[in-house]
C-alpha positions as semicolon CSV with decimal commas, in nm:
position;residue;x (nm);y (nm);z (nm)
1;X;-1,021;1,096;1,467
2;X;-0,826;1,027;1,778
3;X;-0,512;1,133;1,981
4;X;-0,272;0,929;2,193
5;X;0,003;1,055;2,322
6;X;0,240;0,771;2,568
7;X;0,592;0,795;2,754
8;X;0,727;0,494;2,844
9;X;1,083;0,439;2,926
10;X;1,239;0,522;2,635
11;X;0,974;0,545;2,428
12;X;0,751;0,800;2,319
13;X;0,451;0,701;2,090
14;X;0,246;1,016;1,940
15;X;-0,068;0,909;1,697
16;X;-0,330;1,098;1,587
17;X;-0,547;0,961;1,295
18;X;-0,833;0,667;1,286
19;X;-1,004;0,574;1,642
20;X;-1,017;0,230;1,481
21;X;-0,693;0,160;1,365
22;X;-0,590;0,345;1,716
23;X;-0,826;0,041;1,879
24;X;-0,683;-0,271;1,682
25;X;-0,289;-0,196;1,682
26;X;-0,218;0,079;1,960
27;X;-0,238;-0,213;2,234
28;X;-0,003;-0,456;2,040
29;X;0,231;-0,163;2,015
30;X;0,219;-0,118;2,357
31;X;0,287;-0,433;2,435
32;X;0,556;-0,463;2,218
33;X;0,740;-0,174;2,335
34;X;0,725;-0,246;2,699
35;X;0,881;-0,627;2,577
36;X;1,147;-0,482;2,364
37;X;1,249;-0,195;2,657
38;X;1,403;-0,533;2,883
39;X;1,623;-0,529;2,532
40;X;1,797;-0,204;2,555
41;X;2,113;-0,204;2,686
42;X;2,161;0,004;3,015
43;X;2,396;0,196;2,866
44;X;2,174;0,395;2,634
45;X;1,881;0,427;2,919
46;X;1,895;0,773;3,012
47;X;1,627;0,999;3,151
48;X;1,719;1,308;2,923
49;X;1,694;1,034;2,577
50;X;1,430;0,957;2,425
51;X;1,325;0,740;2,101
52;X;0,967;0,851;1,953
53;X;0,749;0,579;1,715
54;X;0,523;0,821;1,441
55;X;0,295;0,580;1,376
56;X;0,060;0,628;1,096
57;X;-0,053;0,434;0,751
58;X;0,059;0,725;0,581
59;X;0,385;0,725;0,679
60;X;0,434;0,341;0,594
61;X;0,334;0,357;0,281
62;X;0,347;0,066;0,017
63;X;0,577;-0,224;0,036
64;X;0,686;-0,107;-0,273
65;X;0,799;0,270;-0,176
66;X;0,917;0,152;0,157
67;X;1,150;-0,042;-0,062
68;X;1,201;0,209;-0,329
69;X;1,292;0,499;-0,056
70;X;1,601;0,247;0,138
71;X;1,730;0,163;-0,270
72;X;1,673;-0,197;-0,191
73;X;1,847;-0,442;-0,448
74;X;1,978;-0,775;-0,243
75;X;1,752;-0,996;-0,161
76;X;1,894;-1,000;0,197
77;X;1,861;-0,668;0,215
78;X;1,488;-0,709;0,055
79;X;1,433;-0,960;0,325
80;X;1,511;-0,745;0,563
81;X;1,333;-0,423;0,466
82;X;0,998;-0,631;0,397
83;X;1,022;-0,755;0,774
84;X;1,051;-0,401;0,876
85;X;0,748;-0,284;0,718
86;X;0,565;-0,562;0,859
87;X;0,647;-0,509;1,212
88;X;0,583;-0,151;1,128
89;X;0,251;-0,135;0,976
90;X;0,083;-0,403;1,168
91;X;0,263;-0,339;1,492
92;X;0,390;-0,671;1,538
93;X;0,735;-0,767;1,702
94;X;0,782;-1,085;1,595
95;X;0,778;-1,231;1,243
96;X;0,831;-1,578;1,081
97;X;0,971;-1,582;0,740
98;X;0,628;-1,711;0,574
99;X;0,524;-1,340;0,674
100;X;0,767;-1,189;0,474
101;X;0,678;-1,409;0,136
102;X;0,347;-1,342;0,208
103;X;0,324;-0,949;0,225
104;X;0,597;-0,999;-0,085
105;X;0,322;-1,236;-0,295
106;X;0,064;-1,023;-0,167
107;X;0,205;-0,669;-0,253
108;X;0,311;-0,793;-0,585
109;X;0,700;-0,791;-0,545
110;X;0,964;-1,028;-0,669
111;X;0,986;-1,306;-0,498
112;X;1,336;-1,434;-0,268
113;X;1,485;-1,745;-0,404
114;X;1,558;-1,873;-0,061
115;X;1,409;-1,659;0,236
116;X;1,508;-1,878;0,514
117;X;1,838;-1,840;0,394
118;X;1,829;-1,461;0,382
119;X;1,695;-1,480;0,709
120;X;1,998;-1,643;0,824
121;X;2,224;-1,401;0,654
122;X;2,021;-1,129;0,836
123;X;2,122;-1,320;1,176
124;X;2,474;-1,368;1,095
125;X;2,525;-0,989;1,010
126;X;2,353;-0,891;1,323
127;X;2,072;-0,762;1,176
128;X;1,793;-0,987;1,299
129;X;1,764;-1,231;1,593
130;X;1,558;-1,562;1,617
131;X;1,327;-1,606;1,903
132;X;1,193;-1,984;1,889
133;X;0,981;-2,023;1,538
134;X;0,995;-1,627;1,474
135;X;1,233;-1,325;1,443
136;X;1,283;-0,987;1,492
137;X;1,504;-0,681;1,348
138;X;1,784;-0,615;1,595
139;X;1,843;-0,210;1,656
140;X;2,156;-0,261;1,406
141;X;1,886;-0,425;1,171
142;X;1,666;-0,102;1,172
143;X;2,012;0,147;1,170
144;X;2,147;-0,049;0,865
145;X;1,758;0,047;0,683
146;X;1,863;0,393;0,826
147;X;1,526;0,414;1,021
148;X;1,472;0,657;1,271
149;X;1,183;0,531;1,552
């Protein structure tokens, strides 16, 4: 078992749980959150706010209750919700869209007709951004999934 507790910025990440999960992701987490702080509009930074990360398995769950608990029906909004849960569970802040068909194949969930194109859809309503080959959920992307970090 293992505790972490780190401020950066406007980020606060709390874990307690397994010392080897803590090992393999913490760092990437860390690394994405120092990235992604150059991404927050000076507006919002403010020593008395804050924005906290819980990160734990637990709280992820399955692709198929982290779907189940946001009433997920579009496939957009499928799209979008999968690539969440990635980033989330394995910590990563960048996606491509064979990511999301794979943890969709792999968790056993319907497949998207066109995922490229909900990926686009995603962009166009703000909720995503491309960064060369990959992606990532835009802070209206994550509010829209009503998820609290």
């Amino acid at each position: 078992m293992a505790k972490l507790k780190i401020k950066y910025g406007l980020f606060e990440l709390d874990y307690e749980g397994n010392t080897s999960y803590m090992v393999n992701h913490i760092p990437k987490l860390i690394s994405t959150l120092i990235a992604s702080s150059d991404q927050i509009p000076s507006t919002l930074k403010s020593e008395n706010e804050s924005a906290s990360i819980n990160l734990s398995n637990a709280d992820i769950g399955t692709l198929a209750k982290f779907m189940n608990d946001r009433n997920i029906s579009s496939q957009n909004d499928r799209f979008l919700t999968t690539a969440l849960w990635i980033t989330l569970k394995d910590c990563k802040s960048r996606l491509k869209t064979v990511d999301v068909t794979t943890a969709l194949r792999i968790n056993q969930q319907k497949k998207l007709g066109n995922a490229s194109d909900c990926l686009n859809q995603n962009i166009s309503k703000g909720y995503c951004e491309k960064d060369g080959s990959e992606f990532y959920i835009t802070q209206e992307g994550k509010k829209y999934l009503e998820i609290n970090e």
